[in-house]
C-alpha positions in Angstrom: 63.8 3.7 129.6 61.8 5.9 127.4 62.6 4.9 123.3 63.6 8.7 122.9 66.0 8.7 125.8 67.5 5.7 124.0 67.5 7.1 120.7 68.7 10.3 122.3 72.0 8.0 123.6 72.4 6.6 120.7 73.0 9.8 118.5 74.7 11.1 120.8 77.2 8.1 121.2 77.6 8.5 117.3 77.7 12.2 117.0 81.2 12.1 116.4 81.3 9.1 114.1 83.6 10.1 110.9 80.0 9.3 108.7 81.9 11.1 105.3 85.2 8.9 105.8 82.4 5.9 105.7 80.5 7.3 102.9 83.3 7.9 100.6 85.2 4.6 101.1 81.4 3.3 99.4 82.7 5.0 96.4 86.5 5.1 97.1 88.4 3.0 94.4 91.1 1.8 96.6 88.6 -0.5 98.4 88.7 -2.9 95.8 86.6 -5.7 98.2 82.8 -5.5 97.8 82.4 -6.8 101.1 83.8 -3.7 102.7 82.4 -1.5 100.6 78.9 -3.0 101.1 79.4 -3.1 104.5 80.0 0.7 104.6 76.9 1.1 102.8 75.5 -0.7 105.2 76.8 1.3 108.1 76.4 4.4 106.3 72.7 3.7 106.1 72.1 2.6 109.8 73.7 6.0 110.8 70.9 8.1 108.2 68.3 6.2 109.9 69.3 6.7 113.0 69.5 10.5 112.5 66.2 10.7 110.5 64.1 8.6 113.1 61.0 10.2 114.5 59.4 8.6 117.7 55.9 10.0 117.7 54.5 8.0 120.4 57.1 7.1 123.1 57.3 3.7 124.6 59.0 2.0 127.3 61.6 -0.4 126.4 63.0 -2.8 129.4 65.8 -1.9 131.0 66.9 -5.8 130.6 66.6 -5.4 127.1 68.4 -2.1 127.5 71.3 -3.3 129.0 71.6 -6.3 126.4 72.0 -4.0 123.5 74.3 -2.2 125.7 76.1 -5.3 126.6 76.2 -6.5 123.0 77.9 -3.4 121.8 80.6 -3.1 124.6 81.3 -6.8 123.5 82.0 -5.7 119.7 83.2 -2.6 120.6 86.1 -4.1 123.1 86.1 -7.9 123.6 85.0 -9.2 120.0 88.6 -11.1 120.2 87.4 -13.3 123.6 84.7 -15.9 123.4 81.9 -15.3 125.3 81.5 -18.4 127.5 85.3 -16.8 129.2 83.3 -13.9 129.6 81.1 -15.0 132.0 78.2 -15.0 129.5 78.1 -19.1 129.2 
């Protein structure tokens, strides 16, 4: 896979992210733990970058390594409360 199809899959699997609900909560005084709040500044960041990237020269990136990102983020995304090994991915 090209790096601008992926990128292009990525902002458009976070196009509909609520980015100013994250934003504000960096700010918001009812989040009284630093933790979250640094970890929506965090988060908050990640989706700038990803929106401000420019690929000038395009690359190929291996569909293995493709598919492990994709795997990874299914795995946080969906299954984060079942160990891996039960997964099958030992």
């Amino acid at each position: 896979m090209k790096a601008t199809e992926l990128l292009g899959e990525i902002r458009e699997n976070l196009k509909d992210y609520p980015i100013d609900y994250l934003r504000n909560k960096v700010t918001d005084d009812r989040y009284k733990d630093g933790t979250v709040k640094k970890l929506a500044k965090y988060n908050s960041d990640m989706w700038d970058e990803i929106f401000s990237l420019d690929i000038d020269e395009d690359y190929d990136i291996k569909d293995g390594v493709v598919n492990n990102i994709k795997d990874d983020i299914d795995f946080y995304q969906n299954d984060a409360r079942i160990p891996r090994p039960l997964q099958g991915r030992g």
